[in-house]
C-alpha positions as CSV (number, residue, x, y, z in Angstrom):
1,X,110.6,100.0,89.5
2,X,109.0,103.8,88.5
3,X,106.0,103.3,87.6
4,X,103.6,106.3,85.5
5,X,100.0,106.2,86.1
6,X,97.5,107.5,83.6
7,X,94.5,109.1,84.8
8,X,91.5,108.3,83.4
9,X,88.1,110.3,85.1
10,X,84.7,108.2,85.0
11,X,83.6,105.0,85.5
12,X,86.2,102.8,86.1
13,X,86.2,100.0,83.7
14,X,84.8,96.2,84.7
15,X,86.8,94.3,83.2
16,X,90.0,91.7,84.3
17,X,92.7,94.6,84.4
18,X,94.4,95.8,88.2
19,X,94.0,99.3,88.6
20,X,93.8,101.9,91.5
21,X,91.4,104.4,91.6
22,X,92.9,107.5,93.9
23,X,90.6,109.8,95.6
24,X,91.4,113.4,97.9
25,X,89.1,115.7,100.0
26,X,87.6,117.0,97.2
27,X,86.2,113.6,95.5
28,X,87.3,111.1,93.4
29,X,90.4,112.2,91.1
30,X,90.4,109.3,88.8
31,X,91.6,105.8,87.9
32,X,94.7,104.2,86.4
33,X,95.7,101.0,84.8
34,X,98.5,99.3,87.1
35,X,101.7,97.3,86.2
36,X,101.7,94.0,88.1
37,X,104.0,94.5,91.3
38,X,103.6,97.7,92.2
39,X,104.1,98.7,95.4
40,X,102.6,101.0,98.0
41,X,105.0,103.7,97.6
42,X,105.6,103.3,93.9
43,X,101.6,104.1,93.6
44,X,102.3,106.8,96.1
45,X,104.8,108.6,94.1
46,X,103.9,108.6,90.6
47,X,100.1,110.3,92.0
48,X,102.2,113.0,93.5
49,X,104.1,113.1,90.5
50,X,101.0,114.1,88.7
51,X,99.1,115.7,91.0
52,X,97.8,119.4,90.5
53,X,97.6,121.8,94.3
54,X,95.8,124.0,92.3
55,X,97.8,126.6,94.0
56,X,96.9,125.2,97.8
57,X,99.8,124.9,99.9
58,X,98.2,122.4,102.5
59,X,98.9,119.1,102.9
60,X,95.9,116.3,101.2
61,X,94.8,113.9,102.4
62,X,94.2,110.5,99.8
63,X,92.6,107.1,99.4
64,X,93.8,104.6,97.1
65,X,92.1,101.3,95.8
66,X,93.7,98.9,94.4
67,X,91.0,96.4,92.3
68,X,91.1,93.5,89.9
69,X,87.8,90.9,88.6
70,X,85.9,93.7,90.4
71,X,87.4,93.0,93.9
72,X,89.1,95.0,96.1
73,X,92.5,93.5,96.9
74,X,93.9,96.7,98.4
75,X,93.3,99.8,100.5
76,X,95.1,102.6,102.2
77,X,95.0,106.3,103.1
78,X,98.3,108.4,102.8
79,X,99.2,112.1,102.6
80,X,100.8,114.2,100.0
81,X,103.0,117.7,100.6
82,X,102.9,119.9,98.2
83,X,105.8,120.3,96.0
84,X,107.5,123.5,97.0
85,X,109.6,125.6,94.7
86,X,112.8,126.7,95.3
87,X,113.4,130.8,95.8
């Protein structure tokens, strides 16, 4: 499954919904509602999908939390390559 995430910046909300809140070096970079079942990578992908380098072509390092009923159920650090365009 390809999943999109929708990044919201704030508080994330309390309430009964799974989401995964994604942070980098630089601080938190916002929170996403979550289709049941996603996995790992899926979560993986559509951030990096989305994600803006502002220009930087170094690798960053990222933390995602996955939550639902205001427990974490999930954690994990991964890194992202910047997309590089094609000459």
């Amino acid at each position: 499954m390809k999943i999109e995430l929708d990044f919201q910046h704030g508080v994330a909300p309390s309430d009964k919904a799974l989401i995964v809140m994604l942070r980098d070096a630089r601080g938190f970079r916002g929170w996403s509602y979550l289709p049941e079942g996603a996995t790992q990578p899926e979560i993986e992908n559509a951030f990096v999908s989305i994600y803006d380098f502002q220009g930087s072509s170094e690798a960053i390092e990222c933390e995602a939390t996955i939550r639902k009923d205001d427990t974490i159920i999930g954690h994990w650090s991964f890194v992202i390559q910047p997309q590089l365009e094609p000459w």
